[in-house]
N, C-alpha and C positions, 0 to 999 in steps of 0.2 A: 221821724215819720216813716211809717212802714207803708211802701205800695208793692203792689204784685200787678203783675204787668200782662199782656195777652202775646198771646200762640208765641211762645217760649217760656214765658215764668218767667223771664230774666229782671235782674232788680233795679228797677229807676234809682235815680239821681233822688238823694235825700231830701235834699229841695230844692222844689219847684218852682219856677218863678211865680211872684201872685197876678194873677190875671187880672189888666189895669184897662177895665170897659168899664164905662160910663154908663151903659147901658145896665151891667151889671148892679154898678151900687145904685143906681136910679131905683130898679127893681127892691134892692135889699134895703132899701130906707123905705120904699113906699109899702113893701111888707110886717116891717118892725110894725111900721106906725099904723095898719091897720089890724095887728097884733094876728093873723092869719086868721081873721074873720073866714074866708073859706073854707077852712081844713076841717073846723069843729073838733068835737074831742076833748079834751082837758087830760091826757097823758102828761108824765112829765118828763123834759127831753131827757134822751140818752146821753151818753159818754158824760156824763157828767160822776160817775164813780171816780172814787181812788186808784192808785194805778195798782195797786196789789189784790182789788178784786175781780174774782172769777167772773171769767166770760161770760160765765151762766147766769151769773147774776146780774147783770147789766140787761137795764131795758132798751128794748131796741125797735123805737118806734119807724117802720117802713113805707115811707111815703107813696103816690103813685100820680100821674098826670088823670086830664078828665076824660079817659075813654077805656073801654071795656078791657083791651088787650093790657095795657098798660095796670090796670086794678086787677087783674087777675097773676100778669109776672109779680107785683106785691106781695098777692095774697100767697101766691106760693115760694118769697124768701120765704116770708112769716110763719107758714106754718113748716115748713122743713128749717127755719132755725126754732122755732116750739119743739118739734119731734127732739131737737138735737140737744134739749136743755136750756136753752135761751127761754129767758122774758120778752117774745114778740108779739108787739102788737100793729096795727095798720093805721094810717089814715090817709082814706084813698080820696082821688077827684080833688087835686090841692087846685091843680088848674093847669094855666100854661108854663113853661119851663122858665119864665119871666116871674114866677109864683114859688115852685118847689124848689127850684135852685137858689135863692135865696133862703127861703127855709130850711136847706141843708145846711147852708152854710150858718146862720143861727141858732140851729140847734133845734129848731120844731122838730125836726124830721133828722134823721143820723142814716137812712139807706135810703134808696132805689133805685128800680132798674132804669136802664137808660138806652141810647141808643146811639152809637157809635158818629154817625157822620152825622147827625144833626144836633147832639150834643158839641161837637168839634163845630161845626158855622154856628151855632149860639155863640161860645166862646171868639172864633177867630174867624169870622166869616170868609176869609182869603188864603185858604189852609192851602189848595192846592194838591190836596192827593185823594186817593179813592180807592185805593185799595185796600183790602180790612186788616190787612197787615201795616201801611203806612197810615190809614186813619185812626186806629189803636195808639199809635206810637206816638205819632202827635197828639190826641187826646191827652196821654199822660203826661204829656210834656207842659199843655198850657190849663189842665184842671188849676183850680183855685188851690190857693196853699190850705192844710187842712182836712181836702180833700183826700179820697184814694179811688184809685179803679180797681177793681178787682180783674179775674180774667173774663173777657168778651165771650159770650157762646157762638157756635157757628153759626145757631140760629139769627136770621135778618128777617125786618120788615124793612124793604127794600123796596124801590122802582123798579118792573120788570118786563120785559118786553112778550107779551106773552100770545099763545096763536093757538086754534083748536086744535087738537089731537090729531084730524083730517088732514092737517094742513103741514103737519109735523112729518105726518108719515108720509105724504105725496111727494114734499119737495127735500125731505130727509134732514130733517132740523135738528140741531142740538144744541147750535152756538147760536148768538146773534152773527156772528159773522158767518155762518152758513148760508143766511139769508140772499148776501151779494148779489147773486143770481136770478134772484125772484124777487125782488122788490119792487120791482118796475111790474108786477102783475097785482099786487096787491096796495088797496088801500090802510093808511095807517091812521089812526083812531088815538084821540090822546084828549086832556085838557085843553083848554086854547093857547096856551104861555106855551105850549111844547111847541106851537110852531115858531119860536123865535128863541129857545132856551138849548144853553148849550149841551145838556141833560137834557134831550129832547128830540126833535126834528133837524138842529144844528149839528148837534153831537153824532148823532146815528151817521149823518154823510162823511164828516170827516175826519171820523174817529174808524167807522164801518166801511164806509164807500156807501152806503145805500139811498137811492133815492126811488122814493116809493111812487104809485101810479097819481094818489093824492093821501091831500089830510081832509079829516075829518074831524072838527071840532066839537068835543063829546065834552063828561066830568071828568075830575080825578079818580079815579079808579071805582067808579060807583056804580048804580046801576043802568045807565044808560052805554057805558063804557062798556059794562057786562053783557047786557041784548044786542049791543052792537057786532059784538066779539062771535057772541052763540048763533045769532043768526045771518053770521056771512056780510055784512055791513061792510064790516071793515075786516081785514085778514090779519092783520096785525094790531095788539094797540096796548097801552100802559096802565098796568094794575100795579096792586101793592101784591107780596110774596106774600102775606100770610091771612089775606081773605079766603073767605069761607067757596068764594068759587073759582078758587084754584083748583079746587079736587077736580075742576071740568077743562082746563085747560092745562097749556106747556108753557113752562117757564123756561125762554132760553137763554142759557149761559150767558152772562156778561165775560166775555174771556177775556176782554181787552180794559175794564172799568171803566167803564163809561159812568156807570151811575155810583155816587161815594157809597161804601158800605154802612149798612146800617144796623151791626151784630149788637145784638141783645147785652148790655153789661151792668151787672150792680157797680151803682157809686155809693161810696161809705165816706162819713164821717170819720177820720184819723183813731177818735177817742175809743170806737166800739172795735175795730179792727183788731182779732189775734186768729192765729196761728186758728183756734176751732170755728173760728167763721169763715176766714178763708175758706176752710177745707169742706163746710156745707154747700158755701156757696159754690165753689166752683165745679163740687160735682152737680148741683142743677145745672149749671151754664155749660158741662161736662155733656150732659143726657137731653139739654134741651135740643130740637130741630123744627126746621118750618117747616115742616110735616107733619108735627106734634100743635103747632098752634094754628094751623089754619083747620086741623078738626077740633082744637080747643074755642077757639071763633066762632064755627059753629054750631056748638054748645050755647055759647053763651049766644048766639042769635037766635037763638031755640027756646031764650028764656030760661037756661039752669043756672041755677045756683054758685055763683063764681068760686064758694067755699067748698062746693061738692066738685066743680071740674077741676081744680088746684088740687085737691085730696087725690081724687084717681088719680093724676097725675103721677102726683106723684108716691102713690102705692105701685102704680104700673112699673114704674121706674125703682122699684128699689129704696126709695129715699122716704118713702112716709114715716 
């Protein structure tokens, strides 16, 4: 089994233990048996070549979960392994990770991207770490056998503690722990589970020291969270890193991880894995940043074409 491992390269254990959730084969029987009525398509899986042919010629169907961010890191393995000689094709909107993880493992699907620390609480819900260096490491340790990770990008869609520009520069923010001192003047703005999660309203105090003026029980990083944030409501409060209205606010440093990391990484199928996919993939996961997808966000909230912002992408980038 060949895996390539994140922020070092260095090379895992040949194998892996198989990962023994209940949850899991529950998922992969009730998907067999509905033959991936969601996915559509009629491709036929990948890795299923001899071992003596060319990477090029191996089809390489790339799966994607059901939301926009997720169908467009797809569309751009697909087309920069196209560019590179590959037989890629897509099927996106498989569903929840209860859906495409299974089907990885089956053989519907042989890639996609994924996401570091909630691919790891799928698998091991009690993992225990957050740092994108320690959540990497254990991901590769308890993937399914079969499986491979390839390398994580730095890019994350992440939990982030975030505050207007205003409010950056007044009280001179960079970290969340800059905060310390100010907390007690601003109200913090969250989901309602934040006020009793240790990622959350729990974590911030005793992870940070911060205890804020109040909460304010808003959505998950949506737009009530967003008008809340823009118009002084709340001074603080929890977005995702790679919405489209980050361009308007500050993300401050988790310096201490408080929230698990959530870096961007292709998982592959063992069979399609060589040396030339590697080295596609990891230069997208190379050049991707959350800077890059929260203007790719909002492209695609703008209504374009997920094959035309994957394409600029990646022509901007060198890789088309």
């Amino acid at each position: 089994m060949k895996t390539t491992e994140a922020f070092g390269n260095q090379t895992a254990k040949a194998a892996r233990p198989r990962v023994k959730s209940l949850a899991l084969a529950a998922a992969l029987i009730s998907t067999q048996a509905l033959g991936l009525a969601a996915c559509g398509g009629d491709e036929a899986p990948g890795g299923d070549a001899g071992g003596d042919q060319s990477a090029q010629s191996q089809k390489i169907i790339v799966g994607s979960a059901d939301f926009p961010e997720s169908q467009l890191l797809a569309t751009i393995y697909a087309q920069a392994l196209t560019g590179a000689g590959f037989e890629a094709s897509t099927k996106l909107s498989i569903g929840s990770r209860e859906v495409y993880i299974p089907a990885l493992l089956d053989g519907s699907i042989n890639l996609l991207p994924e996401y570091t620390g909630a691919t790891l609480s799928y698998l091991e819900a009690s993992a225990g770490v957050s740092s994108p260096e320690d959540v990497a490491a254990k991901l590769a340790e308890v993937l399914p056998e079969g499986v491979t990770m390839l390398t994580p990008s730095d890019a994350q869609d992440s939990d982030v503690l975030a505050v207007a520009p205003e409010t950056a520069e007044k009280y001179g923010l960079k970290t969340i722990e800059d905060l310390a001192p100010h907390a007690g003047e601003l109200a913090l703005g969250g989901p309602p589970e934040w006020e009793t999660r240790h990622e959350g309203l729990v974590g911030l105090k005793e992870v940070y020291g911060l205890e804020f003026k109040e909460f304010t029980a808003l959505d998950a990083g949506g737009p009530l969270t967003i008008a809340a944030l823009a118009n002084g409501q709340v001074g603080a409060a929890d977005l995702f890193s790679t919405l489209p209205a980050m361009a308007d606010f500050v993300a401050l440093e988790d310096n201490k991880n408080l929230f698990p990391a959530q870096n961007i990484v292709p998982i592959a199928a063992d069979a399609i894995v060589t040396d030339k996919l590697v080295e596609v993939l990891d230069a997208v996961s190379a050049a991707l940043t959350t800077a890059d997808l929260i203007e790719m966000n909002a492209r695609l909230d703008a209504q374009e074409s997920i094959d035309d912002v994957a394409a600029d992408w990646l022509a901007a980038n060198g890789l088309g």
